[in-house]
N, C-alpha and C positions, 0 to 999 in steps of 0.2 A: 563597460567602462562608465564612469560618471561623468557627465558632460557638465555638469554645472550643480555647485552648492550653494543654496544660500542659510547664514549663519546671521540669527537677529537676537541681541539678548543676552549673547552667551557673555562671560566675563567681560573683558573690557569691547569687545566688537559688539557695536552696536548694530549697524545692520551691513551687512558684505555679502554682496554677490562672488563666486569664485565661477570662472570661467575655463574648465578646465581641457586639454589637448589628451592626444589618445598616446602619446608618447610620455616623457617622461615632464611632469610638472613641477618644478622646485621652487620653493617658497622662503622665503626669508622675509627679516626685518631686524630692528634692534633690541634687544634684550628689552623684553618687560611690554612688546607692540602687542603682543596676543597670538604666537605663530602655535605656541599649544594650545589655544583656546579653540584654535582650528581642529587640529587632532580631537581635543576633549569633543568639540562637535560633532565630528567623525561618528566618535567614541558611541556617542547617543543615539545618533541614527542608525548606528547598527547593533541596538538593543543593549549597551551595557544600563548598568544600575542606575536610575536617577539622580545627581546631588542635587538639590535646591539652592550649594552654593556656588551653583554654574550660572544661577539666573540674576542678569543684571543689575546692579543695585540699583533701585529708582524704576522697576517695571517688572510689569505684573507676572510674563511670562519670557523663556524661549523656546525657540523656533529652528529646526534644524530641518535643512528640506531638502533633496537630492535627488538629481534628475539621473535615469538610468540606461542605457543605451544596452538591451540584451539582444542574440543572435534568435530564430527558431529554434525550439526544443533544448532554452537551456535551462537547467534542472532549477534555477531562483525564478525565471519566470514563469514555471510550470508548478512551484509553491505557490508564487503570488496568485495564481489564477484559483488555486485551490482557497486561498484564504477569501475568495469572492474579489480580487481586485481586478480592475481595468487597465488596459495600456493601449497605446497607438505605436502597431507595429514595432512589439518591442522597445518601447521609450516606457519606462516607469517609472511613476514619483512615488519618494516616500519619504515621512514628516514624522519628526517626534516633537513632541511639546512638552514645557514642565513650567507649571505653575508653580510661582513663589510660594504658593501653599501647598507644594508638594505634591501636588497630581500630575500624573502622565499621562498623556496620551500618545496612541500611536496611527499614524493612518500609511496604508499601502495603496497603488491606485486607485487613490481616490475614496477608501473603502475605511472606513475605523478598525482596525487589527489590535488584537494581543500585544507588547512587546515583545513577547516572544517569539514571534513570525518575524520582526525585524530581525531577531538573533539569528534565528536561524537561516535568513535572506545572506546576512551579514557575513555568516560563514561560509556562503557559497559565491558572496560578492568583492570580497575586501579580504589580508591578510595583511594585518597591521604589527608592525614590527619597531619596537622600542624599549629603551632601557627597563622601564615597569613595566614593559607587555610581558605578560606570562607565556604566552605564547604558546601556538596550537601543539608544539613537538610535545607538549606536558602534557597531552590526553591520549591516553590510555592507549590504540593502536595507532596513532599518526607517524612513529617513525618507520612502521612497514609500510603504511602508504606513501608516506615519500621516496619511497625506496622503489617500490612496485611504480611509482608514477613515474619516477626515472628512468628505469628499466623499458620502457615501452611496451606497446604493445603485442608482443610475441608472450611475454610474459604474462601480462594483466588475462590474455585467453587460455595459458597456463591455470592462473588464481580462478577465472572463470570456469572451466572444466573442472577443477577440485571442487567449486562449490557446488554446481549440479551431481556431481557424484557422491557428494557428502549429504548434500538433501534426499537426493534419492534414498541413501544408505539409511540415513536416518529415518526417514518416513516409513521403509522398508520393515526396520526391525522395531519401529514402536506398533505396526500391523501384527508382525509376528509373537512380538511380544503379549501384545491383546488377545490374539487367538489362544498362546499358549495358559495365559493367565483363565482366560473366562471357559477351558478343558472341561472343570468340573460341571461348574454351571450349562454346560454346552449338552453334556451327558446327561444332567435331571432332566434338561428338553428333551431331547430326543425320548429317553422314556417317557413322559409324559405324554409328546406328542403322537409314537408308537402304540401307546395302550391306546389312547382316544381315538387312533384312525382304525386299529383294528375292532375296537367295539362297534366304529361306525360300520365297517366292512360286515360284522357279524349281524348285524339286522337289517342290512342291506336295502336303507331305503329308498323309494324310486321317487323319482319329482313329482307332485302333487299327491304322494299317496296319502297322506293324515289328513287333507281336505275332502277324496272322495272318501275314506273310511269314517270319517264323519259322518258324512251322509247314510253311509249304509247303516251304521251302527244306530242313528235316529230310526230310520228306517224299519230293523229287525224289531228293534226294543218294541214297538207301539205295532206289531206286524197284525195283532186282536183285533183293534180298535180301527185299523185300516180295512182289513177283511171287513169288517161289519158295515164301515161306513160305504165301502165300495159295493154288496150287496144288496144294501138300502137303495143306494142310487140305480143301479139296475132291475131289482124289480120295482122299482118308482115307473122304469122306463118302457118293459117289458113285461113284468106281474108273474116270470117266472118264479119268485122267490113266495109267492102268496098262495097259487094253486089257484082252482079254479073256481071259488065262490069268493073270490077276492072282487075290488072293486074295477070299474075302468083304469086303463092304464093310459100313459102318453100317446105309444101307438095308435090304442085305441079308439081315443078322441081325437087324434087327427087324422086315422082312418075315417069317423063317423062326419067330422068335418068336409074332406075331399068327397065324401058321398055325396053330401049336400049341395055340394058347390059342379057335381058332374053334370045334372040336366040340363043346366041355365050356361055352359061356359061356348056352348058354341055362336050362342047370343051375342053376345058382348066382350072385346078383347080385353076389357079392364079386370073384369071376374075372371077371363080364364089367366091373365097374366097373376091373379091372386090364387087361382087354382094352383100353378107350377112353382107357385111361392111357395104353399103347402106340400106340398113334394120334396122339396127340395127339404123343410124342415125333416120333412121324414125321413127321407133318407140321409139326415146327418144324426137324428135321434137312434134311426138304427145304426150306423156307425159307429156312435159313442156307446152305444149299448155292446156291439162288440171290441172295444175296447175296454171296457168294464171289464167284461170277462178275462180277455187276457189280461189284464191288470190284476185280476186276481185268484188265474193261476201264478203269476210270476210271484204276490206277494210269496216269502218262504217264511215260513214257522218254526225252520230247523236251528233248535235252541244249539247244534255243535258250531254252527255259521255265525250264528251272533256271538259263541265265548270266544272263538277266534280271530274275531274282528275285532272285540273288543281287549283281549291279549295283543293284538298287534299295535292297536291303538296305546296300548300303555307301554310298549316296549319304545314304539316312536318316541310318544311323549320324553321316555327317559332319556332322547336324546337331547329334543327341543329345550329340555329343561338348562342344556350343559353349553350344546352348539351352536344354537340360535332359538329365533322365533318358531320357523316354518322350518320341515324338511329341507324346503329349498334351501333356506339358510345354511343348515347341518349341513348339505352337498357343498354350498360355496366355502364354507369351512372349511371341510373335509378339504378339499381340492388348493385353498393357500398352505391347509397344517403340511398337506403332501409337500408340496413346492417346498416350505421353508423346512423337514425333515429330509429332503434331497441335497438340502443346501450346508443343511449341521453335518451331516452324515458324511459329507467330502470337505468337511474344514480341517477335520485330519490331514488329506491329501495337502491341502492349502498349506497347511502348516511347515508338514515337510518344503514342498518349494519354495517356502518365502525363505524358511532356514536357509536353503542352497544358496538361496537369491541373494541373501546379508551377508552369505559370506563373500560370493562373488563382489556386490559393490564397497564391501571395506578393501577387499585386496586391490581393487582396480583405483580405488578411492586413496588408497596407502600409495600406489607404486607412482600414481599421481604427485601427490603432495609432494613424495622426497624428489620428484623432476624439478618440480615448484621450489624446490628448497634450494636445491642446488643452482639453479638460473638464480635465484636470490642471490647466491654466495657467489656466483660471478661478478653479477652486477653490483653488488656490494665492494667489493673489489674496487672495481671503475670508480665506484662513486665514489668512497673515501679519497681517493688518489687527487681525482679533478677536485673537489671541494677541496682540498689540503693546499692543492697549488693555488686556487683561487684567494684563498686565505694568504697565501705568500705574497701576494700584488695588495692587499688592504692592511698594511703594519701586521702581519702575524705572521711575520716569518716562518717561528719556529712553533705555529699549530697545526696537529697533526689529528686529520679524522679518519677514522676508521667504521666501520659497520660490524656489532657484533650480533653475529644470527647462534642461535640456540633454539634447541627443539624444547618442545615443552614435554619433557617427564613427566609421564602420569602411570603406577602401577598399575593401575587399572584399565588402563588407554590401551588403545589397538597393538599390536606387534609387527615392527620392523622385521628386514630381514638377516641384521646382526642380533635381534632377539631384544631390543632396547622397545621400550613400550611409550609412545607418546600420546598427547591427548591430539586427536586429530578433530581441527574446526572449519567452518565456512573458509575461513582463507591459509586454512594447511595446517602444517605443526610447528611453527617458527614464531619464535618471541624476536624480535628485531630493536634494536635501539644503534642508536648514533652517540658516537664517542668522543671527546677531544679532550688531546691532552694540549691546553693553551702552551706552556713553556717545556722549551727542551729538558727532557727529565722528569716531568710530570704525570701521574697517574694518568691512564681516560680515563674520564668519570662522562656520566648521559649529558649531552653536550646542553641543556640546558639549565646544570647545576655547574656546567666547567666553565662557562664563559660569566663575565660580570660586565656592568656599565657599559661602555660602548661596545664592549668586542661582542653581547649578543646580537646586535642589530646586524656585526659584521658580516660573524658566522650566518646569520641569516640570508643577508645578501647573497654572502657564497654558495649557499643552497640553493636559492631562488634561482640565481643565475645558471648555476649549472644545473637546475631541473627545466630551466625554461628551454634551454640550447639540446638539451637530449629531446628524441623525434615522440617523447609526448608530451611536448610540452604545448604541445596546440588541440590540447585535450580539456571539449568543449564542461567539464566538471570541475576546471580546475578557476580556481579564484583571478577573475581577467583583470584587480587592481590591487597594488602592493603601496602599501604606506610603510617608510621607513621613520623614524621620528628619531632627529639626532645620531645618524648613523657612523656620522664622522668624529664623534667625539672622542680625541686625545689622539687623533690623527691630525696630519699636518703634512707642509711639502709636496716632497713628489707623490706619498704614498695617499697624499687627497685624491690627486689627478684620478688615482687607479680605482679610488674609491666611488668618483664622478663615472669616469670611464665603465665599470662594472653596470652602475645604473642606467647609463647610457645603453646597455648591452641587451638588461633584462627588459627594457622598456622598448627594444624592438618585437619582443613578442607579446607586451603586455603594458599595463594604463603605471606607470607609477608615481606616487604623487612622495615627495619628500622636503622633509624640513631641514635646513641645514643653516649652520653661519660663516662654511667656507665657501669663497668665492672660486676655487677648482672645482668644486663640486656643481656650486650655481651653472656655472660657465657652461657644462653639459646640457641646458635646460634643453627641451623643444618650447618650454613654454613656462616662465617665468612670472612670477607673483610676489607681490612685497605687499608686506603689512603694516600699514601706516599707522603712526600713535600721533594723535595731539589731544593738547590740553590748554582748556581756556580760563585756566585758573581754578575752575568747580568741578569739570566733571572730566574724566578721562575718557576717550574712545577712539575704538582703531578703525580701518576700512583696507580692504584689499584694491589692487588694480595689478593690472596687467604692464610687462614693461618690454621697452620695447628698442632698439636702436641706442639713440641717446640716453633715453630715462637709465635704457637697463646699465650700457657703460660708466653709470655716475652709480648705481646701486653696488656693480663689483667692485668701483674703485671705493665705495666707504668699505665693503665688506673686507678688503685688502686693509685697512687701516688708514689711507690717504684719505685724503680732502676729493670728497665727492668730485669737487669740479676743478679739481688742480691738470695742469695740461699732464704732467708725469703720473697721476692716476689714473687719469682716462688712459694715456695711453699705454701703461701696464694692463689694464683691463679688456684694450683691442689686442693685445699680445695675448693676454691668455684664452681669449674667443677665437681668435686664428690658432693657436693650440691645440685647443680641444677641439675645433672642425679637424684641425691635422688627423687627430687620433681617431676621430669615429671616422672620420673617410678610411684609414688606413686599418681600422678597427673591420667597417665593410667589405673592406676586399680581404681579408685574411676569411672572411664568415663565406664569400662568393667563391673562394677558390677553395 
């Protein structure tokens, strides 16, 4: 609910605080005080279009500002938070401005916003109802939400289980779909990926083989120049390879060494610890020496060993060329192409089940929607009836509303089971509109082309009221303030009262704020506002206040036509405020029993 407006700027109000009550708030003044300029304020803060000639002559800019009283987790303050705005516990201001040069701004707590986030705050915060209001029943599906709102929630988890079943359905056969389309392309993989694993399989590489065949294959190639130089090095060491008129050999000289050094080592432990130094060389000289040898019997010369190795070497290659860098690579290939050819190779299988699967959730999705359809044509039912009589109490005697539900024909659309084909959507197969025929004998037509000048606002109320009084009407998505603007107009008499009385009704489950210049209707207030005009010869401008006791029984008696402060004003004005208390007390117990 809004607890407080304030309006600086706008046409003739120059600056108005409005103080508003969680029940029903009615406003008046006298022709020409600024009681539209109020609504027009409204208007702005909840993102309609700019006019420039809203802002008051003689200053720069207006100022439309509104403080916002939201519950936890309701869907305008879980926008605002989105838009980056602030709030304390659920209280949120929000501010449009417009420059006499035309610019707007908008800010949400606290925070500079789009106008457009006002809009759409506005749509979830406010349902402004008046003669030029276009009004929401004009967009596209709002007369099945109002219908489905009414209906309560037994239904609405009806509309809920059709859409889970219809997203399923649908997400189901756009899978199935994809598999069946991408058949072909599915099939060059698999061959593709079938030749490529079996050629891997056919040269059967093992992990690190093209790094040791590497090796060997340097190896074989230079197997001459190894021999030789491994024969050099061993008769270097040994002088086998020279024969016997060769020179000293390594042996040799540190045999003739350790000779030298044998008479003198038991002298001295330094010489003999350089004796067993010389040993120790010798005996790793001859060790390396026979390691020489087998080094080169191992070298091989067998030219079949080297084209073998070297065939195996290019056959690998031909893979690394295709598969990767390394063998290893080719194996980790090998081992994903497997996986994702396990996976093409059963999307056949997939195919089939997803087909079974689509048809399963259209039929469950189908037999759904016509439950959904029919609780609609119940409830429909109910609702035209109440809204009709509700209409019988506000001068429309003889308008008669109805609810007309219609499937939506689509040849191409799923199949019922009298064989009729509808388009089945997120909230079922029903095109829903609200009908009224205003005079007896009159066509329906969509009830916001049948109703004109005031009887829109009425029809409105009738709806309102009798959606607020059905058991969802305390359904935390639904708009917790209702502006009526002129809703009594070409009404009069007793059938005001009914019109007062109504509002009185809807404004026990909800903020309504209303403009009126009948005093049966005022009379209902919780909380009372008049818009005051003066003029000091130059400038004109209004201001609101609160009224209260005295003030307010001098505001009915002008509204009645009498002399503010005549005694037979006032006291027509205390008669019709004991009245209307009559009727909401007796209004209350009709609702408690």
């Amino acid at each position: 609910m809004f607890s407080q407006m304030r309006i600086r700027g706008v046409g003739v109000i120059d600056d108005a605080v409005l103080e508003l009550s969680p029940g029903l708030n009615v406003l008046t003044g006298e022709t020409g005080a600024g009681k539209t300029m109020v609504v027009s304020g409204l208007g702005l803060l909840l993102g309609e279009r700019a006019d420039t000639g809203l802002v008051r002559t003689g200053t720069d800019s207006a100022l439309v500002e509104g403080v916002v009283q939201l519950p936890d987790g309701h869907p305008a303050l879980a926008r605002a938070e989105e838009a980056g705005a602030d709030h304390d516990a659920g209280e949120l201001v929000i501010a449009r401005t417009i420059a006499a040069a035309g610019r707007s701004r908008a800010h949400v707590g606290g925070r500079t916003a789009p106008v457009a986030v006002l809009a759409e705050l506005g749509r979830l915060l406010v349902a402004v109802h008046g003669q030029s209001d276009q009004w929401r029943l004009k967009q596209g599906d709002a007369h099945r939400e109002v219908l489905d709102d009414f209906a309560g929630p037994e239904l609405a988890a009806l509309r809920d289980r059709v859409a889970q079943l219809h997203d399923e359905w649908r997400a189901t056969a756009r899978e199935h779909a994809r598999l069946v389309s991408e058949a072909r392309e599915r099939a060059r993989e698999i061959d593709s990926l079938t030749a490529a694993l079996e050629e891997i399989e056919a040269v059967d590489p093992q992990p690190g083989e093209d790094v040791a065949l590497r090796a060997e294959d340097d190896r074989l190639a230079h197997a001459d120049t190894l021999r030789l130089a491994a024969s050099q090095a061993l008769a270097g060491l040994s002088g086998d390879e020279f024969g016997p008129d060769a020179g000293p050999t390594v042996r040799d000289l540190l045999g003739a060494a350790r000779a030298s050094l044998a008479p003198a080592t038991d002298h001295d432990e330094a010489l003999a610890a350089l004796d067993a130094r010389l040993h120790e060389v010798s005996t790793l000289v001859t060790d390396l020496s026979a390691d020489l040898t087998a080094y080169l019997d191992d070298v091989d010369l067998d030219p079949g060993r080297l084209e073998f190795v070297q065939e195996r070497r290019a056959a690998l290659g031909a893979l690394t060329r295709k598969y990767g860098e390394s063998v290893d690579e080719v194996l980790a290939w090998s081992g994903r192409a497997a996986a994702r050819l396990d996976e093409l190779v059963t999307a056949d299988d997939r195919v089939e089940r997803l087909g079974a699967r689509v048809g399963e959730l259209e039929e469950a999705a189908v037999a759904a929607a016509v439950t959904l359809s029919e609780a609609r044509r119940v409830a429909g039912d109910e609702f035209g009836t109440r809204v009709s009589e509700e209409l019988s109490h506000l001068a429309m005697g003889s308008a008669v509303v109805q609810v007309d539900l219609r499937r939506r024909t689509d040849p191409d659309g799923v199949a019922l089971a009298d064989g009729e084909r509808v388009r089945l959507a997120r909230h079922g197969i029903d095109d829903v509109e609200i009908l009224l025929a205003a005079n007896a004998g009159a066509a329906p037509r969509s009830v916001a082309r049948a109703a004109s000048g005031g009887e829109l606002s009425r029809v409105m109320l009738a709806l309102e009221v009798v959606g607020s009084s059905s058991h969802s009407a305390a359904s935390a998505s639904g708009p917790p303030t209702f502006v009526f603007d002129e809703v009594d107009a070409g009404v009069g008499g007793r059938a005001a009262l009914d019109v007062g009385a109504r509002l009185a009704a809807l404004a026990e489950h909800a903020q309504v704020i209303v403009v009126t210049h009948l005093a049966q209707v005022a009379a209902f207030a919780d909380r009372h506002l008049v818009v005051h005009k003066s003029d000091d010869g130059r400038i004109t401008s209004s201001s609101v206040s609160v009224v209260d006791g005295p003030t307010r029984l001098r505001e009915l008696s002008r509204m009645m036509g009498g002399d503010p402060d005549s005694e037979a004003g006032l006291a027509h004005a205390g008669d019709l405020l004991e009245q209307t208390a009559t009727a909401r007390a007796r209004s209350g117990a009709r609702a408690r029993s």
